[in-house]
N, C-alpha and C positions, 0 to 999 in steps of 0.2 A: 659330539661327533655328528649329532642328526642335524643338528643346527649350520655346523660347517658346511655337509652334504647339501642341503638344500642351499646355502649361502653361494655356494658354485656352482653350483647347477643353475639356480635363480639368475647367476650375473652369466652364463657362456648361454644362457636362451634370451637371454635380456639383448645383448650385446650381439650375439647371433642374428636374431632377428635387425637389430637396429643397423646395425655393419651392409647386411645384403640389402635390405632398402635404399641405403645409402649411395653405395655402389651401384646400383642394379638402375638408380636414376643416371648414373653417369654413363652406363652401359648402353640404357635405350635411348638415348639421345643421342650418341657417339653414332650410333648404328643409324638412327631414324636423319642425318644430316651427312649419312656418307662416309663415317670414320673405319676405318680397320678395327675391330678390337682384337686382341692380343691374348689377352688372358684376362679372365675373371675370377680374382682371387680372395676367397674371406679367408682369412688368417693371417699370420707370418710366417718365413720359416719353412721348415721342411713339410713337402708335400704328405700329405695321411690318405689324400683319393685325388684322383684326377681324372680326366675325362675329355675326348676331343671328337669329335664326328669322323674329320678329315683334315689331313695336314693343312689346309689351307683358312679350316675354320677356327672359332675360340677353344682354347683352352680352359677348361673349366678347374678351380683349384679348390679343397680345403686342407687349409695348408695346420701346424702344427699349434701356434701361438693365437688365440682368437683374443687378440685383443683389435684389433681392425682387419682393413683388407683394403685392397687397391683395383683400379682395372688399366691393363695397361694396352697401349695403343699404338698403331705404325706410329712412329716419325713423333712422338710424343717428346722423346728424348733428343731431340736433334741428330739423332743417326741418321749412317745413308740409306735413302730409301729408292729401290729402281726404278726407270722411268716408268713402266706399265703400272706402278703402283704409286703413284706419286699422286694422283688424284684421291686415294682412300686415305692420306696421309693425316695428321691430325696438322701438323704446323701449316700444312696449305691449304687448308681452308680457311674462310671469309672471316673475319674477329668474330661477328654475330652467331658465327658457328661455332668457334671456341670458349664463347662466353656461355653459349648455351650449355656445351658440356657439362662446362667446370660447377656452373650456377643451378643444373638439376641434381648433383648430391644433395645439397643441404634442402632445397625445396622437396625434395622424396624426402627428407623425413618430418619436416612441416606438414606436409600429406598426408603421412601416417598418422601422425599426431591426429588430427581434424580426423581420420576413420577411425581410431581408438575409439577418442571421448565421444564420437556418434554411434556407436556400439555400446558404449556402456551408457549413454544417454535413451538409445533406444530401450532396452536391458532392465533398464534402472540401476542407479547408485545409492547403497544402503549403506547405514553409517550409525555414528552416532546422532540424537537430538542435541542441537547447543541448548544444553540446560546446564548451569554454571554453577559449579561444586562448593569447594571449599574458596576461600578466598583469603588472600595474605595481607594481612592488616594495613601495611603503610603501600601497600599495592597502587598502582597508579590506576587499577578497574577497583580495588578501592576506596580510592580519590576522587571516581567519578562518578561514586555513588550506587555501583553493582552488587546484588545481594544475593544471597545464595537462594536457589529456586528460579531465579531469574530466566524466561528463555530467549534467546537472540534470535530475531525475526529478522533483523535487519541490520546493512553496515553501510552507514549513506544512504543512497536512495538502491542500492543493490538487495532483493531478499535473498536468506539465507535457511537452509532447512537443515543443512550437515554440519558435524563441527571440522568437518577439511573446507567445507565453502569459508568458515569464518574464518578459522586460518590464511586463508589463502588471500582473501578481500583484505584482512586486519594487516597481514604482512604487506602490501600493494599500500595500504595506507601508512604503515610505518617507513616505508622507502621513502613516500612523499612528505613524510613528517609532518602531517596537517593533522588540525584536530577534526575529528568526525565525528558523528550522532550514532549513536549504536542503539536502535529500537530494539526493546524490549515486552516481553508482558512475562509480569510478575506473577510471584506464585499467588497471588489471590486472582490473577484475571484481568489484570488491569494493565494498561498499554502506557509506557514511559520513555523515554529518551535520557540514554547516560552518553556523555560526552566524552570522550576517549582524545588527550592531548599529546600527538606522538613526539613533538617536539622538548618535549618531556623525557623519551626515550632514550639510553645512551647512544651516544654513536658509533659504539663498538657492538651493537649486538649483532648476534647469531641469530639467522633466520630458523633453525633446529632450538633455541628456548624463547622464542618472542613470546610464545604465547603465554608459557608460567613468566618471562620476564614482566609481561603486565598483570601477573597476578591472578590469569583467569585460568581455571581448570575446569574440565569436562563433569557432569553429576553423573555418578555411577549407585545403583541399586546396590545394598550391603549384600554381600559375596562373605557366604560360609568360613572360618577358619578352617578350613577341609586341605590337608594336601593331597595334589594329584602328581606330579611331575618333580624328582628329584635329580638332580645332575650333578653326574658321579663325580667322584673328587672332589664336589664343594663341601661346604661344613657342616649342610643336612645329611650329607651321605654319610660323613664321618660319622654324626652323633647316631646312627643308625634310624634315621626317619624314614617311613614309609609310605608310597599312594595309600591316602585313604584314614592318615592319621586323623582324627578332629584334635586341634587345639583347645585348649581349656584357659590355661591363663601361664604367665610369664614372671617370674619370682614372687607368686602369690597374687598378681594383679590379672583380671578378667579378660579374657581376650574375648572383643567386642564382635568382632569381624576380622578378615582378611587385612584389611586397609589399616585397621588397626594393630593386627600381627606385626605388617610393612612397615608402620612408623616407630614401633617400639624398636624391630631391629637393626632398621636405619641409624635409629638415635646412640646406640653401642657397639659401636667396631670394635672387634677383640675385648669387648666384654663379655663374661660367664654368661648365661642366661640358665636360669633355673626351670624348665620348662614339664610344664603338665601336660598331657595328649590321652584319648581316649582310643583305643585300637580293639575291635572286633569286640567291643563291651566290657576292655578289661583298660582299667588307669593305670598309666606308665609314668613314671619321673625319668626325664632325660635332661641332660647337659648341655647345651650347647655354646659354641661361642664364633659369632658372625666374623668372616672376615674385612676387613680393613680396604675399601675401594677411594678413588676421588672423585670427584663430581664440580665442576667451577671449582675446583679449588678446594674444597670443601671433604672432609671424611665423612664416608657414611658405612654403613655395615649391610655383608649380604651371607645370605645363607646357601642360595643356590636349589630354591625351589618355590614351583611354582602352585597355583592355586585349584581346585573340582570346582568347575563353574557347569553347574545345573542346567539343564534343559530349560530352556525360555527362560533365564535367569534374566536378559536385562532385552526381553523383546517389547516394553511399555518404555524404554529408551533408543528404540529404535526408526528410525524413520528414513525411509525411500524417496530421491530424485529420480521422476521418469520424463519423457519427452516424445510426442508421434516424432514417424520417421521424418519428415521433410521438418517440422519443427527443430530438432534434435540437430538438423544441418548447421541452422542459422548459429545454435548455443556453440557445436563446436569448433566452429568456426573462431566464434567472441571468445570462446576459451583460448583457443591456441593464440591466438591476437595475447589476448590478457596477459598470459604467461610469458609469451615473447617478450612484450614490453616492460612487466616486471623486470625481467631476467635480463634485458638493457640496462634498464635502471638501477640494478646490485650492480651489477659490471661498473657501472660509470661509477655509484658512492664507492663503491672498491678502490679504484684509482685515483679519487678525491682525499681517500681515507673515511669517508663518515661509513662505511659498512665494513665491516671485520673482517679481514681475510681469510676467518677459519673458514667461512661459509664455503669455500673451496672446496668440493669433494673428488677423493682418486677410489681407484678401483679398488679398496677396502672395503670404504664407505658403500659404494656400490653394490659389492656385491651383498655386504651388511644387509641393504633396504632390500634387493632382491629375494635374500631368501627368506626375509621377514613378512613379505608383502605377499611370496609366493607360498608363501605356509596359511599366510588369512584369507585365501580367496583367487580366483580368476580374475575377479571385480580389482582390486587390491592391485594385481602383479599387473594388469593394463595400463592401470590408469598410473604407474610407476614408468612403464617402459614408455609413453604418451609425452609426461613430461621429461625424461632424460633425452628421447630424441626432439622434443625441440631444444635442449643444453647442446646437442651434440649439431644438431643444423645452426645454431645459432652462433655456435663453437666455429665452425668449419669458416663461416662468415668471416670471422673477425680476421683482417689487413695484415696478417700475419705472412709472411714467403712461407714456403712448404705447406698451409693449410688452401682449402679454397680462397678463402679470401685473399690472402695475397695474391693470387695467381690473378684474380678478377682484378689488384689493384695494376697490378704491372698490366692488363689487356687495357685500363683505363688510361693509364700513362701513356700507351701503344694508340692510344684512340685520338687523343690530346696532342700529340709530337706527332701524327702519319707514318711514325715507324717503330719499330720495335724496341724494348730496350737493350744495349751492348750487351754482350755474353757475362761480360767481367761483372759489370753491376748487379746482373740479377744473379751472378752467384758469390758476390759480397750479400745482397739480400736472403738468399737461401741460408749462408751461413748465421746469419745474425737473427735468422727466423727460427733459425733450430736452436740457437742458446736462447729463444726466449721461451720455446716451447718446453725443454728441458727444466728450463726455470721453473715453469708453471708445473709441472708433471714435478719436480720434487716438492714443492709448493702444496701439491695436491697429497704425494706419501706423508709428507712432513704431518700433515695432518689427521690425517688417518694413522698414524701410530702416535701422535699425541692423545686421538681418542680413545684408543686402545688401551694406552697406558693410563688413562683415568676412571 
């Protein structure tokens, strides 16, 4: 339940903030070129507060549904609008001015974006070291020669100090499908170059398993078999486990570590588990038996509890990206760039087919990351809300009728012809813009309860 709580919480402050930025670019542009605005609305749906100076000024809204909002305008609609007012109107103004509108939502939150990641660049970004774990035998990192110990300094000629930087760069070079150099120094001290061949990669992968898809996992410090965290109704609660158990060993076999707890119960869905525990200095014999999840396709077993992880337990595997302030401009600038033209680049293999369509996430998934991101940190919940508003400026973009973008394609066509397009065509386009976006939004649930269910 704590998990749900923060899950919606995390996506209506995520989406909250990202919505009013959004809007709030369309607002002051509307205003700063002469338009009426109308109402200023984050939500859908029935009003919850509202707010007006004077009948003749905006209405302010938070309406009931926060999943968007809108801001609406004199003359937006093509209603009648009176002469005395027919200058604040939005359809009589100059294209340049319309264009301006429509083209500041999604720029406010490319904006935002670029003040996050310079905030948390000023801040510092702390993370994990890429120091590279275990590693999966016929792996394509180890194909190219990666050994465990290994730490990644570098991906191309980009350096790297976090394991979301190498994520992020490795993913950017799995879209382009080229092979690149991945510097290294090894656990003796010594500097190497492993060659990483993405063209080698399926072309159906998931940007959420690239990284165990090449085989590379993060090194973590061995973590006590200590439980701290049990959640009720899974099959630790049943077997009556408690914060604070220490593990001993699993039908006579030694329980090494945590990691090792995790792989033995992985490996037995709905198998018994004969289980030894130590509790307040007295030995216990308990029962357990994992339940049965999927994963790719794959069974694996979970009990439904979590791990006591110690004070300073992995701070010799920790390491910080900082930036001075005007330094910190240039990076998040190169960020939001970066990410946008990734985030081109899936889009277009999407529609080619060489990138998978799960990659597609709806507000499940959403809020899923949200409240995962906002349970690890400030640092974490930023640098989440950073990248989903440029998804969502980038989103608006796309030549879609009903989104920004289409509205900007139809002022292009208006620019190109010296007139506008007929009534009837742009709403044959509106309509064939909402079956596409409909498509895409079940597209996006479809998916989020396929992960659900696995």
């Amino acid at each position: 339940m704590t998990s749900f709580m923060w899950s919606i919480g995390g996506m209506i402050v995520a989406l909250g903030l990202l919505v009013t930025v959004h809007e709030f670019g369309h607002f002051y542009v509307a205003r700063k070129v002469g338009v009426r605005v109308l109402r200023f609305s984050i939500g859908f749906g029935k009003p919850l507060w509202r707010w007006q100076k004077t009948a003749d000024s905006t209405e302010y809204v938070i309406a009931a549904v926060p999943l968007g909002g809108y801001v609406k305008m004199l003359g937006e609609a093509e209603e009648e609008v009176s002469d005395d007012q027919a200058h604040e109107a939005f359809n009589n103004k100059a294209l340049w001015r319309r264009v301006a509108i429509v083209a500041a939502g999604p720029l406010a939150n490319f904006f935002l974006a670029i003040l996050l990641f310079w905030c948390l660049y000023v801040t510092g970004v702390s993370g994990l070291k890429p120091i590279v774990g275990d590693l999966q035998a016929d792996s394509l990192a180890a194909q190219a020669g990666f050994r465990e110990g290994d730490q990644i300094v570098a991906i191309g000629d980009e350096q790297v100090v976090l394991w979301d930087e190498v994520g992020l760069q490795l993913l950017t070079q799995a879209v382009a499908g080229a092979e690149v150099p991945v510097g290294v120094v090894t656990i003796d001290g010594d500097k190497a170059a492993r060659w990483l061949d993405f063209s080698q990669l399926p072309v159906s992968f998931e940007n959420t398993d690239m990284l165990s898809g090449l085989g590379l996992k993060p090194a973590f410090p061995e973590l006590p078999a200590v439980i701290n965290e049990v959640m009720p109704g899974e099959a630790a609660a049943l077997a009556g486990l408690r914060s604070g158990d220490r593990l001993l060993n699993a039908d006579g076999e030694t329980i090494a570590d945590w990691s090792a707890w995790v792989d033995y119960v992985r490996a037995r869905p709905e198998q018994l588990i004969m289980l030894e525990l130590e509790r307040e200095g007295v030995q216990l014999s308990v029962e357990i038996t994992p339940v049965q999840k999927q994963e790719g396709g794959e069974p694996f077993g979970r009990i439904g509890a979590g791990p006591l992880i110690p004070d300073g337990w992995y701070d010799d595997y920790r390491a910080t990206r900082r930036y001075g302030p005007l330094t910190a401009v240039g990076k998040a600038v190169s960020q939001t760039g970066e990410m946008t033209l990734l985030t081109l680049k899936m889009l277009g293999k999407m529609v080619t087919g060489e990138v998978s369509l799960k990659n597609i996430n709806g507000p499940i998934s959403i809020a899923e990351y949200a409240g995962k991101s906002a349970q690890i940190g400030v640092s974490a919940f930023l640098k989440l809300v950073a990248f989903l508003s440029i998804s969502i400026g980038i989103f608006n973009l796309l030549p879609i009728p009903v989104l920004d973008g289409g509205h900007l394609l139809y002022y292009f066509a208006e620019w190109v012809r010296g007139k506008p397009l007929s009534e009837s065509l742009r709403g044959w386009g509106q309509q064939g813009g909402l079956v596409i976006l409909l498509g895409l939004t079940f597209l996006a649930l479809y998916n989020d309860i396929h992960r659900l269910l696995q």
